[in-house]
PLY file of the C-alpha trace (Angstrom):
ply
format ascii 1.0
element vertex 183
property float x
property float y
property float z
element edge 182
property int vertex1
property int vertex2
end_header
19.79 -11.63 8.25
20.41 -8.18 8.26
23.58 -6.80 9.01
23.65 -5.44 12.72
25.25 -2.57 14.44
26.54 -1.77 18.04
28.28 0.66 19.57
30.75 0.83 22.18
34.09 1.95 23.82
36.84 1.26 21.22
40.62 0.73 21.35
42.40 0.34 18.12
45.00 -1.70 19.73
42.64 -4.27 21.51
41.96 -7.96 20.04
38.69 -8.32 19.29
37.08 -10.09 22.17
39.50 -7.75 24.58
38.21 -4.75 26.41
38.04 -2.22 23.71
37.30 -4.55 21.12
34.54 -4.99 18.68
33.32 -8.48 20.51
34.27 -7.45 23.61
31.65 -8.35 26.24
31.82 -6.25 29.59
30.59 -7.62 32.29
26.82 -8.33 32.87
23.82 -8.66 35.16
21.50 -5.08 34.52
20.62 -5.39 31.02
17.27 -6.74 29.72
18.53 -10.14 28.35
21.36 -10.45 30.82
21.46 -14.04 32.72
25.65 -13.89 33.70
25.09 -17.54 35.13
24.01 -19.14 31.98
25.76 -16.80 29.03
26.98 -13.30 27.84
25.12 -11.33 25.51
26.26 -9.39 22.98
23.77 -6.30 21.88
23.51 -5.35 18.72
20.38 -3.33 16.05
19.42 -3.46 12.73
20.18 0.44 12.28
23.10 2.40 12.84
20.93 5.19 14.21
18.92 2.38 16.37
22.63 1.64 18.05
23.76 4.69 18.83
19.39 5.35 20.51
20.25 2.22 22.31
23.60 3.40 23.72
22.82 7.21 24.43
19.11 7.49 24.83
18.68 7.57 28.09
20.76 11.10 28.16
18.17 13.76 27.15
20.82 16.20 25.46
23.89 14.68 23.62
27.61 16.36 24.23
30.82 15.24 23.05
31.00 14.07 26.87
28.95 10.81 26.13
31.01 10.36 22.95
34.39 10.11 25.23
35.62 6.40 25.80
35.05 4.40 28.97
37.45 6.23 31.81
37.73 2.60 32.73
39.67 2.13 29.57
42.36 4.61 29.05
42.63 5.72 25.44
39.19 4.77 24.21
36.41 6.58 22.30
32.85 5.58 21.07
32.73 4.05 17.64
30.13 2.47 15.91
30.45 -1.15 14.38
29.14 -2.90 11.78
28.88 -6.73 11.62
27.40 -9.44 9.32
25.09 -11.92 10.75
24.97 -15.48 8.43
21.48 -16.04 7.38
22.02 -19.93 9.38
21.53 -17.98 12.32
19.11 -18.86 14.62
17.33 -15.80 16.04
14.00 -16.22 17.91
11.77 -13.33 16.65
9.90 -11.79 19.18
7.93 -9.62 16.54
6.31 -13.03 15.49
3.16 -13.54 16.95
2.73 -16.93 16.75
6.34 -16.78 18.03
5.03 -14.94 20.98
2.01 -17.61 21.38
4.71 -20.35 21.68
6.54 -18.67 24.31
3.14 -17.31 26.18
4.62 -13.91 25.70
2.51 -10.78 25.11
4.62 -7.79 23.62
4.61 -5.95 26.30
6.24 -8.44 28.26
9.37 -8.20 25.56
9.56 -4.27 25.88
8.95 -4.44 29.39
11.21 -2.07 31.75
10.56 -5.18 34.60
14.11 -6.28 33.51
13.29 -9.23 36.66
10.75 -10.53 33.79
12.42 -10.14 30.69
15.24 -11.88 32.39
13.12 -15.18 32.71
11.75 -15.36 29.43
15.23 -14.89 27.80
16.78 -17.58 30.16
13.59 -19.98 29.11
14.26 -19.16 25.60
17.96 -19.79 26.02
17.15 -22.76 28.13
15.48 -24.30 24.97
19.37 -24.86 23.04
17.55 -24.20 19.82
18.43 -20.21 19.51
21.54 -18.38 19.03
19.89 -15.29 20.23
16.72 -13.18 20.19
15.04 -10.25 18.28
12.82 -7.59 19.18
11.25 -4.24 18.27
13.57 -1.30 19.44
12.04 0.49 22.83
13.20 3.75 21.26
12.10 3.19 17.85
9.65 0.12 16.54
11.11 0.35 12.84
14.76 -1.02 14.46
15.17 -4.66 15.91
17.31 -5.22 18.71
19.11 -8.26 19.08
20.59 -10.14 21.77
22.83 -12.78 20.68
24.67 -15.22 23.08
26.42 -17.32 20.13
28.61 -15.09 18.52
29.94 -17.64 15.95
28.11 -16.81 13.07
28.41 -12.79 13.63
31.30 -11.61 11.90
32.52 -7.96 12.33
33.10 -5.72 9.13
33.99 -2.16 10.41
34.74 -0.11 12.75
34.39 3.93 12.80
34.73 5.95 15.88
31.81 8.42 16.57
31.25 12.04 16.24
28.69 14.73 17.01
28.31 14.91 13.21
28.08 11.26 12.45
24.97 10.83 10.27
23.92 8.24 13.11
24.04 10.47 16.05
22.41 13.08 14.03
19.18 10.50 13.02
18.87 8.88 16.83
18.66 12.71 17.60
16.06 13.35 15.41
14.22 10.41 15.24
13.86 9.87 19.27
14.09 13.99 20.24
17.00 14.60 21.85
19.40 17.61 21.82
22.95 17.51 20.25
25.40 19.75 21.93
28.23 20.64 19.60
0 1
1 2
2 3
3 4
4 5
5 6
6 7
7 8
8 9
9 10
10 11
11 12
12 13
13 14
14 15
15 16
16 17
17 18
18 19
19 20
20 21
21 22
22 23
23 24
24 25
25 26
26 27
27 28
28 29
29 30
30 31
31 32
32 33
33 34
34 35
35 36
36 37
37 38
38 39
39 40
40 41
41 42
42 43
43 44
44 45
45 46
46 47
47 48
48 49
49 50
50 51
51 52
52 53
53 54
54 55
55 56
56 57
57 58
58 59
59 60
60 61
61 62
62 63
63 64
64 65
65 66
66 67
67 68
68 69
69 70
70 71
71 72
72 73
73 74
74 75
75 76
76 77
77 78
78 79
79 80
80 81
81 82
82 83
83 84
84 85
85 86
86 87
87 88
88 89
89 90
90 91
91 92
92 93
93 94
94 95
95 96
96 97
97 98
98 99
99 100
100 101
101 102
102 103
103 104
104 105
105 106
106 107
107 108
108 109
109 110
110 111
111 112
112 113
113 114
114 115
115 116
116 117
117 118
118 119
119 120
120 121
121 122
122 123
123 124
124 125
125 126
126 127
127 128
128 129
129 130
130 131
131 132
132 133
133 134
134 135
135 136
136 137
137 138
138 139
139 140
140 141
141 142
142 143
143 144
144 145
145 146
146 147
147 148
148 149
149 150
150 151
151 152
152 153
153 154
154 155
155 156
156 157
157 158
158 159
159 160
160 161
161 162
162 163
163 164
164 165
165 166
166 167
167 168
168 169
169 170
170 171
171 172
172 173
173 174
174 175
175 176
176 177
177 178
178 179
179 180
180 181
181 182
C-alpha cells in the first residue's frame, strides 16, 4: 500500500486520537463517505500535494489565512502528515472496474458531488465487513487516490510537519489544480 497523507489542524501537545492530533477524527455527517451512525472515517491521499488539493481546493486563491489552525482549537496550525498503511489492508478499489461491476457502480457515481449517493454505496460497501476502507481517483486530480478508511488499525502515523505557503505541497496543489498562492 502506499503510504498516505492528510492534512489537518495540529496541536503538538494533543494525543493522537485527541483534537489536534494526527488520528483525530472531528465530527462527521457532510463528507462524501461519511455514515456517523455506522463509523468514522478518516481521509487520507496517496500524494502530499493531493492532501493539501483535498483540504484547500475549494478556496480559489490560497493565503496564509487557510494555513491558520482551527479557531475551534486554540493554538493549532495546518500540518501535513504522513502515515504508513500495512499492505494486509483491506481497501476496496474503486478504480477497479470489475470492482465497480461488483458493486453496480459506474465512476461517476464514486466522484459524484450527490454526497446523498455516495453515502449509500460507502455504507453498502461498509455493510459488507470485508473492507477496512475504500479508494478512489482524486476529484481534483485523477493521478492521486483518495482514501477513506474506517479501520484505522493497520495505519500507522510517521510524521508530522506543519504547513507553509512555501511547502513544496502547497506549491504543487497550486500548480497542478490552478489556484493562486498569496504570500
Amino acid at each position: 500500500m502506499p503510504k498516505l497523507y492528510r492534512v489537518f489542524p495540529f496541536l503538538s501537545s494533543a494525543r493522537p486520537e485527541e483534537p489536534g492530533g494526527g488520528f483525530y477524527i472531528p465530527p462527521q455527517g457532510g463528507g462524501r463517505l461519511d455514515n456517523p451512525d455506522l463509523y468514522s472515517v478518516f481521509y487520507a491521499s496517496s500524494a502530499e500535494a493531493g492532501a493539501v488539493a483535498e483540504a484547500f481546493g475549494r478556496f480559489p486563491e490560497w493565503t496564509a489565512v487557510i494555513l491558520a489552525g482551527s479557531p475551534a482549537l486554540a493554538g493549532s496550525l495546518r500540518a501535513i502528515a504522513s502515515y504508513h498503511l500495512s499492505e494486509t489492508a483491506r481497501i476496496c478499489d474503486l478504480d477497479d472496474p470489475a470492482q465497480l461491476s461488483l458493486l453496480g457502480l459506474r465512476p461517476s457515481d464514486v466522484v459524484s458531488r450527490d454526497y446523498t449517493r455516495t453515502r449509500e454505496w460507502a455504507r453498502r460497501i461498509y455493510l459488507q465487513h470485508s473492507w477496512e476502507g475504500v479508494q478512489w481517483w482524486s476529484y481534483y486530480d485523477p493521478r492521486w487516490t483518495s482514501f477513506g478508511i474506517w479501520d484505522l488499525g493497520r495505519l500507522s502515523l510517521e510524521n508530522i510537519r506543519p504547513l507553509s505557503l512555501n511547502d513544496s505541497a502547497v506549491r504543487d496543489a497550486a500548480r497542478i489544480i490552478s489556484r493562486h498562492i498569496s504570500l
